[in-house]
N, C-alpha and C positions, 0 to 999 in steps of 0.2 A: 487339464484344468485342475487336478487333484494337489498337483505341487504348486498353484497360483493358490489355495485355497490353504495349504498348510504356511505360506509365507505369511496370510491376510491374517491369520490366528499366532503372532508371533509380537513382542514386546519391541522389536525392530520396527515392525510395522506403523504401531501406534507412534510411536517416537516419531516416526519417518514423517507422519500426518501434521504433527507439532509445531516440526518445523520448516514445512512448506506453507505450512496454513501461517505465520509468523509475519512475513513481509505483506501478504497478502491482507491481512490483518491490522498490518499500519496506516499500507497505501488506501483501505477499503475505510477507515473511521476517517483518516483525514478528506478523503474526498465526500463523505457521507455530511460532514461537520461544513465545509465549503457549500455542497448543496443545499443542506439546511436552512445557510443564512441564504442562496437565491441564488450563488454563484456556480455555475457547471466548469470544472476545471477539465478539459481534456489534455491539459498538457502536463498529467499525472506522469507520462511515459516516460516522454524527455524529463520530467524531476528526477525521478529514480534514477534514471541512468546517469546523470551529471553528479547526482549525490554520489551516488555509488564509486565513480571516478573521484572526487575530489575527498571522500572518505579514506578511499585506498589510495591514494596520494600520498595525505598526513599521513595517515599509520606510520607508511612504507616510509618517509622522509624523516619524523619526528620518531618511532620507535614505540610510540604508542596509541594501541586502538581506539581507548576514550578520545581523545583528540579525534584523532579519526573521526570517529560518532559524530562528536561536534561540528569538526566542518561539514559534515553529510545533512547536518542536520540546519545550519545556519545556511549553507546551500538549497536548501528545502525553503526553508523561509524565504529567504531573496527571490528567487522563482515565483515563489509563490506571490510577495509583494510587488513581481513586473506584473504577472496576470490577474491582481485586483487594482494595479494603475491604469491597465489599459480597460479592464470589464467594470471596473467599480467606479471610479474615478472619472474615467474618460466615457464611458455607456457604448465601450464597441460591441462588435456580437463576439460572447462568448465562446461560440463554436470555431471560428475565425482565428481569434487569438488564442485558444487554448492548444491549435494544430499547431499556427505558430511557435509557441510556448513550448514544443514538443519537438518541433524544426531546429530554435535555435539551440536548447539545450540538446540536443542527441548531438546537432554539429561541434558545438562547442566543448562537448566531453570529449569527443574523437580528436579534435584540433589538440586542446590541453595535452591528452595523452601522449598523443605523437610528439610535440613539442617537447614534455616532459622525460618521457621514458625511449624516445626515440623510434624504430623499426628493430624491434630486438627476435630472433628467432626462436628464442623461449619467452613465454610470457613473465614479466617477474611478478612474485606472489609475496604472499609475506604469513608470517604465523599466524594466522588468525585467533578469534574469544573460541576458548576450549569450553567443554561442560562442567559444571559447576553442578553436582550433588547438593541434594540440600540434607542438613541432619535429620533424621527420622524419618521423615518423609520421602526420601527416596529408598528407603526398606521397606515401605510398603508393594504387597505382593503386583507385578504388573503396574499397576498404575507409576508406581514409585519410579521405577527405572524410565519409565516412557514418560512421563511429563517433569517429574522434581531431578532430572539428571541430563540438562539441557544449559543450553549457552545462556548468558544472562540477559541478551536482548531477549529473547524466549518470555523469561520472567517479566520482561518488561513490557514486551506484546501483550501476556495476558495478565496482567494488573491494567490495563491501557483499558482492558474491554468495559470493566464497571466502573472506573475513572471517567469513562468517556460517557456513559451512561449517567453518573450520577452530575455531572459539568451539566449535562443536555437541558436535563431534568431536575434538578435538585438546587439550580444556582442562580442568579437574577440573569447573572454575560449569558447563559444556556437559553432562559424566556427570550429574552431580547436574542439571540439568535435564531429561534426557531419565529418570532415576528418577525422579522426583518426577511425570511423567508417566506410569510406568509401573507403578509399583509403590512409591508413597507410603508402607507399611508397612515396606518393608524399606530404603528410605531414612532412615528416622527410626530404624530401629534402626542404622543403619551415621553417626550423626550427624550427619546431612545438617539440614538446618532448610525441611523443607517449605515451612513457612508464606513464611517470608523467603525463598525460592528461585524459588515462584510469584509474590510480590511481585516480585521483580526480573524476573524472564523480560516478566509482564506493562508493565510499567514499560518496560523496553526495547523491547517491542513498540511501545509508545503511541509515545517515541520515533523510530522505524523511522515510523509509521502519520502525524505531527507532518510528519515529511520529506518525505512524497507529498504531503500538502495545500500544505507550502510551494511545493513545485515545480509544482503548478497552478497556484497564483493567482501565483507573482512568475518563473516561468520561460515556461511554457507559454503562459497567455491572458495575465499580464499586469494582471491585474484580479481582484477578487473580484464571482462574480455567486452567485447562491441554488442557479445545479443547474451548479457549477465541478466538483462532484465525480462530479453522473452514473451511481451506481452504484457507482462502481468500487471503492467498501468492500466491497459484495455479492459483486463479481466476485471478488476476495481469494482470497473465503473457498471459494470453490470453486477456484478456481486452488491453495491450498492440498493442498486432496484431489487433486485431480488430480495434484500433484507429491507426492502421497504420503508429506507431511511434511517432506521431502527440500529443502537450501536451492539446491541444484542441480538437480533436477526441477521446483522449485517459480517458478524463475527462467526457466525453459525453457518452461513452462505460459506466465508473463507476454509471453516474447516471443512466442509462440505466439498466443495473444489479439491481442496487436497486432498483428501481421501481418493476421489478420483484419478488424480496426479499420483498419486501413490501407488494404488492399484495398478494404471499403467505401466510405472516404471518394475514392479512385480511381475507383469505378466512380458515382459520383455527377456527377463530375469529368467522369466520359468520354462526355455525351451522353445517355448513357438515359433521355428524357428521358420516355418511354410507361413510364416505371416509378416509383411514387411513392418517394419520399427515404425515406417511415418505413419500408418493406422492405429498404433496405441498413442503415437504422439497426440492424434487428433481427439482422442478421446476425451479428455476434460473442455473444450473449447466446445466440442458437440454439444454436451453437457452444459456446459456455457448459455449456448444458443439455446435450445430448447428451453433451458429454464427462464430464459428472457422471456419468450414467447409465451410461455405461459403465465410468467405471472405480473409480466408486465401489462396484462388486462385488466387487473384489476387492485394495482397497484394505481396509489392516489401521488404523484409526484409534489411537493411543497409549490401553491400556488402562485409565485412569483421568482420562480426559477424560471434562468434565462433571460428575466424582466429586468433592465436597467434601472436604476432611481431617481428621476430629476426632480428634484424637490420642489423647483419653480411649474411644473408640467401640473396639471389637475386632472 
């Protein structure tokens, strides 16, 4: 445990945490901003993954990663506007269509790919967004190298965190989204536009959710493979609860998670070798769980989430 403990006290470390906690950090505000307004998107999973795929598509076809970004990211949107035509729109159950949502994007990344890139027996990859130093501030002692000498979605991850904080809270579309979560009837009498409010929250969400899958397959590995995503749409949505809606707890959860992610992959690192791999795997999910359970007790969920809105209904 001595050399798990000297790698935990290491500028590799922290850095490592940055950027595991980064995707987690996209997928976890745009789903927080979806629930917000009322809408539970479980088809967080299938987003990432089809962004992720049609991200590293562009890159790999057009030569450039921005583009890339973009489609990952307009990919995110579209998703995100099928599952507020069918929950918002249409008043299916959420839970229902969100699997859905999750069905046909993971089917439809895997068809695209194979189509596109064929059965190739190396994967093809492509150069991925390198680290970006920033002046002066990545000379600062530790901090500097581990947080200001990181890939630029990184930077963009964490400006997102009190961007999305100050939107929530600071802006009229933010009030009206957090009514239209909470109390759908008395925002449609104060003329707010439900309908078109959860449209957008969810829409930005897909967005936000677009950005994590890009940053998998053209930052991270570098590559699109079939399990780039891993869960970590699942994880979201409980890192969500646990930051109790909150785009500041909710970001705090993400780094949280990684640290644990990190630790794992350290302690795999460090020798143990009388211990099998799949029990450090397990360990951030554990951690997952148990933190559900705990604080999802007394975590207060936005009172018309889940709740459809039919404006004619009383």
């Amino acid at each position: 445990m001595s050399a798990v403990f000297e790698q935990i006290f290491q500028v590799g470390f922290l850095a490592a945490i940055i950027r595991i906690a980064t995707p987690l950090a996209f997928a976890t505000l745009g789903e927080m901003f979806s629930e917000r307004a009322g809408v539970l998107n479980l088809g967080i999973e299938g987003i990432m993954l089809l962004s992720a795929m049609t991200g590293f598509t562009a890159a790999s076809l057009t030569g450039s990663l921005w583009l890339g970004v973009l489609a990952a990211v307009l990919t995110g949107m579209l998703m995100g506007a099928l599952h507020a035509l069918f929950t918002v729109a249409l008043g299916l159950s959420q839970h229902v269509c969100g699997i859905g949502v999750t069905l046909f994007s993971s089917g439809l990344a895997y068809f695209l790919y194979r189509l596109i890139f064929g059965q190739q027996s190396v994967p093809p990859n492509i150069k991925g967004f390198q680290t970006l130093p920033l002046p002066v501030l990545s000379d600062i002692p530790v901090l500097g190298p581990a947080v200001f000498n990181q890939f630029a979605l990184v930077y963009m991850a964490i400006l997102a965190i009190p961007l999305a904080a100050f939107v929530l809270y600071r802006t009229p579309w933010g009030l009206s989204v957090r009514m239209v979560g909470e109390n759908p009837r008395a925002a449609d009498s104060a003329g707010v536009s439900v309908i078109a409010t959860r449209f957008q929250a969810v829409i930005l969400g897909g967005a936000l959710m677009g950005l994590a899958g890009a940053f998998l397959s053209m930052a991270q590995f570098n590559a699109f493979t079939f399990g780039v995503v891993s869960g970590r749409g699942w994880v979201a949505i409980a890192l969500v609860v646990f930051g109790r809606w909150d785009p500041w707890r909710s970001a705090g959860a993400a780094v949280l998670f990684a640290f644990v992610d990190a630790l794992q992959l350290r302690m795999q690192a460090s020798g143990l070798g009388h211990i099998p791999y799949e029990a450090f795997l397990m360990l951030p999910f554990i951690f997952t769980i148990v933190a559900m359970a705990v604080m999802s007790r007394n975590a207060v969920a936005p009172s018309a989430l889940l709740k459809p809105f039919r404006r004619e209904e009383r």
